[in-house]
Steps between C-alpha positions, in 0.01 A plus 500: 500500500253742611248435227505153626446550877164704341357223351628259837289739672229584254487067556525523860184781540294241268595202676363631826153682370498120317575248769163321595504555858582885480305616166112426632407653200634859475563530109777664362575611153822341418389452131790480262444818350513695830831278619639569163415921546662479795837405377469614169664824598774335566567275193802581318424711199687345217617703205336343174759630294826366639399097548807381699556257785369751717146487401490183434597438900216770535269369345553092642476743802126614508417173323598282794354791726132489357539128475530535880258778533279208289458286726459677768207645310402112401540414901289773610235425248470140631473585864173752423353197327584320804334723719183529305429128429582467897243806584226324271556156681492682853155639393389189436673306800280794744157441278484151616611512783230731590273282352629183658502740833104602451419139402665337830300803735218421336498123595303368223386144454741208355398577149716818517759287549551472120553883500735527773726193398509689103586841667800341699623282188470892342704619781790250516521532034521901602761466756699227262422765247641757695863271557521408150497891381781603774685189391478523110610891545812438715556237199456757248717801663756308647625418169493864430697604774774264461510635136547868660784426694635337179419789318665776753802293479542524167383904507814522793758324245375677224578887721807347601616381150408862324656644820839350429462565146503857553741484767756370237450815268 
């Protein structure tokens, strides 16, 4: 039960360093290896010579655990790409619109026109650009995060199940 309100909360600390509005970029290092070192202290230690019902609850255990810890890992990964294909297109959205700012002061003749009309067809692809990214990521994770709710569920049942199992002894 415990082990469980870790990972809930381990989930929890990522989801709000992760959330678009509140993350602005701050990077943390919730790579799978450091989740897993984290709770890795904490597995249960299984004896390899004695292979009873026991270990194998143990060891369906960590599996469904670093499943979980997984895609968390596969989550977080998705949400830094994210963030830097939205950091290169917000370069590129303030490069023209300084240019298309310097070309209006400047009021050149009509045959600047051209120039101005191709910097704000560049601007509206960048922005479009922009919505498509945020859109095809909340796609990507949200399928992810439905799976880790899935996934703690089935870690939950699995505690429970070994839990009555050694109850009974």
């Amino acid at each position: 039960m415990y082990e469980i309100n870790g990972i809930t909360r381990l989930y929890n600390i990522w989801n709000e360093y992760t959330n678009s509005w509140q993350y602005q970029g701050n990077s943390k290092d919730y790579s799978l290896d450091t989740i897993v070192s984290l709770y890795e202290s904490n597995s249960p230690k299984a004896d390899n010579n004695d292979f009873d019902i026991d270990t194998i609850f143990e060891e369906k255990i960590k599996f469904s655990r670093l499943s979980t810890l997984q895609a968390l890992s596969l989550i977080t990964e998705r949400e830094l790409l994210r963030d830097k294909n939205v950091n290169s297109i917000d370069s590129r959205i303030m490069y023209c619109q300084d240019s298309l700012s310097r070309l209006n002061m400047l009021k050149l003749p009509a045959t600047y026109s051209r120039k101005i009309d191709g910097l704000q067809r560049s601007l509206f692809d960048l922005e479009r650009q922009r919505r498509d990214e945020a859109v095809s990521s909340w796609k990507d994770t949200l399928v992810l995060k439905l799976s880790i709710l899935e996934k703690l569920k089935d870690y939950q049942n699995l505690k429970r199940q070994g839990s009555l199992l050694k109850d009974e002894r």
